[in-house]
C-alpha positions in Angstrom: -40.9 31.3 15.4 -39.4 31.0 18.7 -36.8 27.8 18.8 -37.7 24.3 21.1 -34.4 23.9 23.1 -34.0 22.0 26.2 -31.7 20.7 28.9 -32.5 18.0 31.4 -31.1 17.4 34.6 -28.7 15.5 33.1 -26.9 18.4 31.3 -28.5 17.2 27.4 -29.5 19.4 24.8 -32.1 18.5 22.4 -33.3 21.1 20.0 -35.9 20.2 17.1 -35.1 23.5 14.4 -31.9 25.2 14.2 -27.9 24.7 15.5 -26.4 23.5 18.7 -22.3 24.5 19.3 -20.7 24.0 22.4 -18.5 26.2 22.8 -14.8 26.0 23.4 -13.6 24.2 26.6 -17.4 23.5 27.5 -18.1 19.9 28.9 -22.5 18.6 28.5 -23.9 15.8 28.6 -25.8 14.5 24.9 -26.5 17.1 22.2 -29.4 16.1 19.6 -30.8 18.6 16.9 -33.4 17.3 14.1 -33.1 19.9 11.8 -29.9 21.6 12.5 -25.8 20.9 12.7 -24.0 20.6 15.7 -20.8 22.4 16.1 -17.9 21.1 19.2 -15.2 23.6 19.4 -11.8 23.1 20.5 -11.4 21.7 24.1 -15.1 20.6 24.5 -16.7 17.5 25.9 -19.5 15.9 25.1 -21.5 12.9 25.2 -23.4 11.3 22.2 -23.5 14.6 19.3 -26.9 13.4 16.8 -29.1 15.1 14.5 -31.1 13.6 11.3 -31.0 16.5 9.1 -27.6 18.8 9.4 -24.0 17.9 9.5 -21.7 18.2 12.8 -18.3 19.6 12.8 -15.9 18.5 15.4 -12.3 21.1 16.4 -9.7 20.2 17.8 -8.9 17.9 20.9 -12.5 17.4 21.2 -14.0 14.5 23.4 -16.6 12.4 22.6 -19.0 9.4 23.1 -20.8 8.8 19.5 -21.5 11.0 16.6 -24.1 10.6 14.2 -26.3 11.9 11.6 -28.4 11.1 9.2 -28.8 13.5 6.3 -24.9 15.0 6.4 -21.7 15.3 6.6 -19.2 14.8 10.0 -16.2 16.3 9.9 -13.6 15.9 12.2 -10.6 17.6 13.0 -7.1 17.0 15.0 -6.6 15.2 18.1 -10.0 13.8 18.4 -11.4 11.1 20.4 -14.3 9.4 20.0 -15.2 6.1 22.4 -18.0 4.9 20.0 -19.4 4.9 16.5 -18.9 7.6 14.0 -22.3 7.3 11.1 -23.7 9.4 8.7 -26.2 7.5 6.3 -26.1 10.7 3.3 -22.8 12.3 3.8 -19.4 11.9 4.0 -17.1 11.3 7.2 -13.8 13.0 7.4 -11.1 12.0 10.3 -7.9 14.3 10.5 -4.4 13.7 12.1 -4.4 11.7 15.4 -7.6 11.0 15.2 -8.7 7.9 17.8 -12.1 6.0 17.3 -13.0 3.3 19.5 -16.4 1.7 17.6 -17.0 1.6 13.8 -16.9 4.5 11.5 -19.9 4.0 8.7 -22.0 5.9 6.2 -24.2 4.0 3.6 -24.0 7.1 0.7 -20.9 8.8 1.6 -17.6 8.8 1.0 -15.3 8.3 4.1 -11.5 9.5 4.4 -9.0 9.1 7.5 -5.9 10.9 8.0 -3.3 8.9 10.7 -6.7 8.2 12.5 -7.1 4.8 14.8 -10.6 2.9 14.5 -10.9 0.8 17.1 -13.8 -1.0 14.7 -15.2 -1.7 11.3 -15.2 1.0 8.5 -18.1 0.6 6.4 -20.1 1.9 3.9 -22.3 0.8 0.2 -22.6 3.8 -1.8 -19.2 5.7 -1.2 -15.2 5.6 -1.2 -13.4 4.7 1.4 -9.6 6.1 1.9 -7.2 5.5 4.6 -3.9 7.4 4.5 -1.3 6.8 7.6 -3.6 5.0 9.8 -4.9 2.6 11.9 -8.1 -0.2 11.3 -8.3 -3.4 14.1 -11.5 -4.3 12.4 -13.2 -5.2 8.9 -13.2 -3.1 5.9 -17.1 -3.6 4.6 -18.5 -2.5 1.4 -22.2 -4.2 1.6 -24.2 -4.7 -1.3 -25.6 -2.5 -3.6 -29.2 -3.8 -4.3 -30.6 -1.6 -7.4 -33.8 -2.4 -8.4 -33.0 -1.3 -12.5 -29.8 -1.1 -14.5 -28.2 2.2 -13.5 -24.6 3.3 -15.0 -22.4 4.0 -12.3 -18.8 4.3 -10.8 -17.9 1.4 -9.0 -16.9 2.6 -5.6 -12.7 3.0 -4.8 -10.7 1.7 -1.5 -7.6 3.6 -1.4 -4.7 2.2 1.1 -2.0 3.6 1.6 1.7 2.2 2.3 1.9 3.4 5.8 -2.0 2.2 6.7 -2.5 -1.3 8.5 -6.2 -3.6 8.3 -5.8 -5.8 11.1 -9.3 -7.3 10.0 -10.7 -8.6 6.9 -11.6 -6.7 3.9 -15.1 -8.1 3.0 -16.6 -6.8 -0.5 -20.5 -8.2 -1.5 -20.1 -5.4 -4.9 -17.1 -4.8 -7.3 -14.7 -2.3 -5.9 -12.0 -0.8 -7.5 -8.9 -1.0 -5.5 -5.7 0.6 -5.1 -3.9 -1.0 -2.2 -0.2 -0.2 -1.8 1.6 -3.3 -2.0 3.4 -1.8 1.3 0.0 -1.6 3.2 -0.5 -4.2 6.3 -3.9 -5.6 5.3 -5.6 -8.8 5.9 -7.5 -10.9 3.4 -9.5 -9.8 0.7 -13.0 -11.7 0.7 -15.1 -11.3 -2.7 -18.8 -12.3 -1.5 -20.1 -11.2 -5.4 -20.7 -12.9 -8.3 
């Protein structure tokens, strides 16, 4: 089976089975796989990364318009800039050290962890933990609502804040959440939209 890959005129890569990794210093327009991950090396430029089933895995000092998936993980590491959203919908989002995002950083079942990162946005999720250590949020903190149709057992989900993180925004909570906010953490006011 041969694999479907193809560039416009525009410099985008779609691809609809297997990987797509730009390689390091490379500069392309959008990068879409539907069963596959996408790898950005260090150095390289893109515009919107996407794929529905595979994760994508960002270097170092890697540029950026959007990055999302829907069935996986995004990892991220140093140095990296992002001028949109970040979203996974089943997987976890990692952000390493001098990380900049200028949108919202979500996932819906995934846990998401940032590391002296800036969101320019919201961080969001339902299903997952959220963790910020040494960084940076101007907007919202949002755990949405859980709506189970039965009585399942289950963890309530954990924000972790650390005493050098700041919340310029609002943290919003529609479901319990266990949290652990250092009382030295710059946050803004905690909203309980629960019963």
């Amino acid at each position: 089976m041969t694999l479907s890959t193809q560039a416009d005129s525009t410099n985008n890569w779609s691809k609809s089975l297997g990987n797509i990794r730009i390689d390091q210093g490379e500069q392309t327009g959008n990068v879409s796989s539907v069963n596959g991950s996408v790898y950005l090396a260090d150095d390289s430029q893109v515009g919107s990364a996407s794929t529905v089933n595979g994760s994508i895995r960002v270097e170092n000092d890697v540029k950026a318009d959007a990055l999302s998936t829907v069935n996986g993980s995004i990892k991220i590491g140093q140095r990296v800039s992002v001028d949109g959203d970040v979203e996974t919908v089943n997987g976890n989002i990692g952000i390493k050290n001098d990380g900049r995002v200028g949108g919202s950083v979500k996932t819906v079942n995934g846990t998401i962890g940032l590391i002296d990162t800036e969101v320019g946005g919201n961080l969001e999720t339902t299903n997952g933990d959220l963790e910020l250590t040494g960084s940076t949020l101007t907007g919202d903190i949002i755990f949405n609502d859980n709506v189970v149709l039965f009585s399942v057992s289950r963890d309530l989900p954990t924000l972790t804040i650390d005493a050098n993180s700041k919340v310029g925004g609002q943290i919003i909570l529609h479901q319990k959440v266990q949290l652990k906010i250092h009382e030295s953490a710059s946050v803004g006011e905690i909203i309980h939209h629960y019963r």
